[in-house]
C-alpha positions in Angstrom: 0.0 0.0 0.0 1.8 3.9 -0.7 1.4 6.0 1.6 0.3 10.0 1.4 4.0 10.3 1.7 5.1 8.0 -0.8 2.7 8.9 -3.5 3.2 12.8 -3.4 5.9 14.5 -5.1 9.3 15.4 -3.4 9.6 19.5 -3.6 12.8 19.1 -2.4 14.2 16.5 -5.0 12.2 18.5 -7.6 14.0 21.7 -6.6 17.0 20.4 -6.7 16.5 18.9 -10.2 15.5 21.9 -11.3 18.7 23.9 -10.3 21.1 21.6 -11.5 19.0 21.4 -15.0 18.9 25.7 -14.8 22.8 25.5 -14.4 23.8 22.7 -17.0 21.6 24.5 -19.2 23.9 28.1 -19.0 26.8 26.6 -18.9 25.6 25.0 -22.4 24.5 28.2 -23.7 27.7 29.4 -22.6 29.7 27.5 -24.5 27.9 27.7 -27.6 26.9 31.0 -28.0 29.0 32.8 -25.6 28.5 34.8 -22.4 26.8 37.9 -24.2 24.2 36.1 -26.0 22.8 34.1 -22.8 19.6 35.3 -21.0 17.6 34.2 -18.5 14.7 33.3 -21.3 16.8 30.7 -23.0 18.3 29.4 -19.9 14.9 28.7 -18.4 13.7 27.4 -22.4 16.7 25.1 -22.2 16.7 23.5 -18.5 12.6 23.2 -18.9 12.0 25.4 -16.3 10.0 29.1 -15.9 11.5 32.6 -15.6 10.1 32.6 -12.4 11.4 29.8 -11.2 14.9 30.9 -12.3 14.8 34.6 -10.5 13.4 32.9 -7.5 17.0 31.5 -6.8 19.1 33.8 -8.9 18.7 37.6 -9.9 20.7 37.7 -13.0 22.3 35.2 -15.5 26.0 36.3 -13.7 24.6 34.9 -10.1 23.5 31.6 -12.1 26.7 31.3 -14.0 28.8 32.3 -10.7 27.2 29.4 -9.2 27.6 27.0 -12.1 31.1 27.9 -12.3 31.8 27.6 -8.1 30.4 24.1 -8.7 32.7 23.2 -11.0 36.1 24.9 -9.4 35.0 23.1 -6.3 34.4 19.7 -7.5 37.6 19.9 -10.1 40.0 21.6 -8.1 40.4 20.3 -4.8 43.2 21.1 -2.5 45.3 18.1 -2.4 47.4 17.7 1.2 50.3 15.1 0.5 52.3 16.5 3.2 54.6 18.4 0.4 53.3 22.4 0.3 55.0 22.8 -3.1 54.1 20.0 -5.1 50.3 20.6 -3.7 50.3 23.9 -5.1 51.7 23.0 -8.5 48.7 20.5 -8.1 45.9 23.3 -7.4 47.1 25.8 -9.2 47.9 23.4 -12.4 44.0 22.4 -12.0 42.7 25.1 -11.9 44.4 25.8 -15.5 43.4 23.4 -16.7 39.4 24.0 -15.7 40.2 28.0 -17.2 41.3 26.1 -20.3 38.5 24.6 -20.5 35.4 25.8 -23.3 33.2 25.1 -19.9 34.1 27.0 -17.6 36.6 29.6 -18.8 33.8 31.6 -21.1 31.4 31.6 -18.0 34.3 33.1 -15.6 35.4 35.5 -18.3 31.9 36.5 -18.5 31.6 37.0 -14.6 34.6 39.4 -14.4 33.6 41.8 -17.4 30.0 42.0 -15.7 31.4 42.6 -12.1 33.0 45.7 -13.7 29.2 47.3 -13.6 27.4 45.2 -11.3 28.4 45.8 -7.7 26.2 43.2 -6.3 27.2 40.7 -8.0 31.0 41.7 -7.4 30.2 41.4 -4.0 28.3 37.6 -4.6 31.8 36.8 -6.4 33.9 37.8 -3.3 31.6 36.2 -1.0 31.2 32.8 -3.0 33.9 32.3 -4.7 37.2 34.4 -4.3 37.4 34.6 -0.1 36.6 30.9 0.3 38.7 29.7 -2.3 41.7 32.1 -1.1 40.8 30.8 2.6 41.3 27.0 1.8 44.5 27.9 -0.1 45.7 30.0 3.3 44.6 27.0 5.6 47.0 24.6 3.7 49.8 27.1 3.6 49.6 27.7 7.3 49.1 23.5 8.3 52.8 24.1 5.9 54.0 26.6 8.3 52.9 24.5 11.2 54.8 21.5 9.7 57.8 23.8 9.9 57.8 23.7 5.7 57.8 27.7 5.7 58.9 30.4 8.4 56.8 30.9 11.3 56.9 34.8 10.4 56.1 34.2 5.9 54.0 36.6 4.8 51.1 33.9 3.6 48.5 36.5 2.2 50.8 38.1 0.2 52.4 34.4 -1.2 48.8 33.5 -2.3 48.7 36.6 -3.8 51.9 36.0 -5.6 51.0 32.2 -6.4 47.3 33.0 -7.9 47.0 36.6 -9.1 49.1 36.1 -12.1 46.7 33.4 -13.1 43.7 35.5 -12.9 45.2 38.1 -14.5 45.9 36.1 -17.3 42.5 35.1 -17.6 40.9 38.1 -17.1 42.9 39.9 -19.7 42.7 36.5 -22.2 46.4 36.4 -22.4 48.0 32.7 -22.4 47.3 30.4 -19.5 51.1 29.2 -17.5 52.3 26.2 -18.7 52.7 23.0 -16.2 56.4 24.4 -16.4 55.7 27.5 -16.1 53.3 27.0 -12.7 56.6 24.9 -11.5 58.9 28.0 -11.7 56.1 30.3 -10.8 55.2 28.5 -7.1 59.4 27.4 -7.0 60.3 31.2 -7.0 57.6 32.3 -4.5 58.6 29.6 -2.3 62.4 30.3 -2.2 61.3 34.5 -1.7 59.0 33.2 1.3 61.6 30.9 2.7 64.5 33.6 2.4 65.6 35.1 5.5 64.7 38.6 6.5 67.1 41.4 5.6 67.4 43.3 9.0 
């Protein structure tokens, strides 16, 4: 026999499969067609969901892209912790290349950054989301590092991350060529040896 609870539909299940359609569905358009030609109206006409349903979660295609893209850069690029504070950087840092290379997510994050310029809110949503958590994790490893005794107990570790992952947005941002495998090896190798290098008195 079903019961009330077995025969009526899950809202929350529903929800969910709605969200993930809505954000496989811009990423999609993304790809194809580019970040300037997605709207709301085709997102929703492609994940087989309403407008309404769409702005109930997210205010503008940016906010559903910035959460399509924080899915993905969470789920591909993981922090690895193999006891070795270089080598896992080379890891992240590579990975994170390699997602930005990717026709996924690379359009969708370009897209972000040239809307952030004139949308303060969701500059903020970007900060909030994805740029202070992600910057945290890669602060938490550095500093189980400096615990290890791998760097100095006085390295400056906001201004390393800085070092280690600013050029790589930058490059993005400005669509200039992604480092190389070698080129992240050097990259985290010469921060490292500055970090590690005694203070001048």
């Amino acid at each position: 026999m079903i019961t009330p609870s077995e025969s009526a539909p899950n809202s929350r299940r529903r929800s969910e499969r709605s969200r993930r359609a809505t954000l496989a569905a811009a990423l999609d358009l993304c790809t194809e067609n580019g970040y300037g030609k997605v709207t709301i109206e085709a997102i929703a006409g492609r994940a087989g969901v309403s407008k309404k349903t769409i702005y109930r979660w997210w205010p503008t295609k940016g906010a559903v892209l910035l959460d399509a893209v924080t899915e993905l850069v969470v789920s591909d690029t993981p922090f690895p912790d193999t006891g070795d504070i270089d080598v896992d950087l080379c890891t992240h840092i590579a990975s994170l290349v390699h997602l930005f290379s990717a026709p996924v997510a690379g359009p969708a994050y370009t897209g972000i950054l040239s809307e952030v310029l004139h949308d303060e809110r969701l500059a903020r949503t970007v900060n909030e989301q994805f740029v202070i958590p992600r910057v945290a994790l890669v602060y938490a490893r550095m500093r189980r590092a400096q615990e290890q005794g791998q760097l100095p107990p006085d390295a400056d570790l906001p201004m390393a991350v800085e070092l280690l992952y600013g050029p790589l947005y930058y490059r993005h941002a400005l669509r200039r060529p992604l480092p190389t495998e070698e080129r992240v090896e050097a990259m985290v190798a010469h921060v490292m040896r500055a970090l590690r290098a005694p203070a001048s008195s």
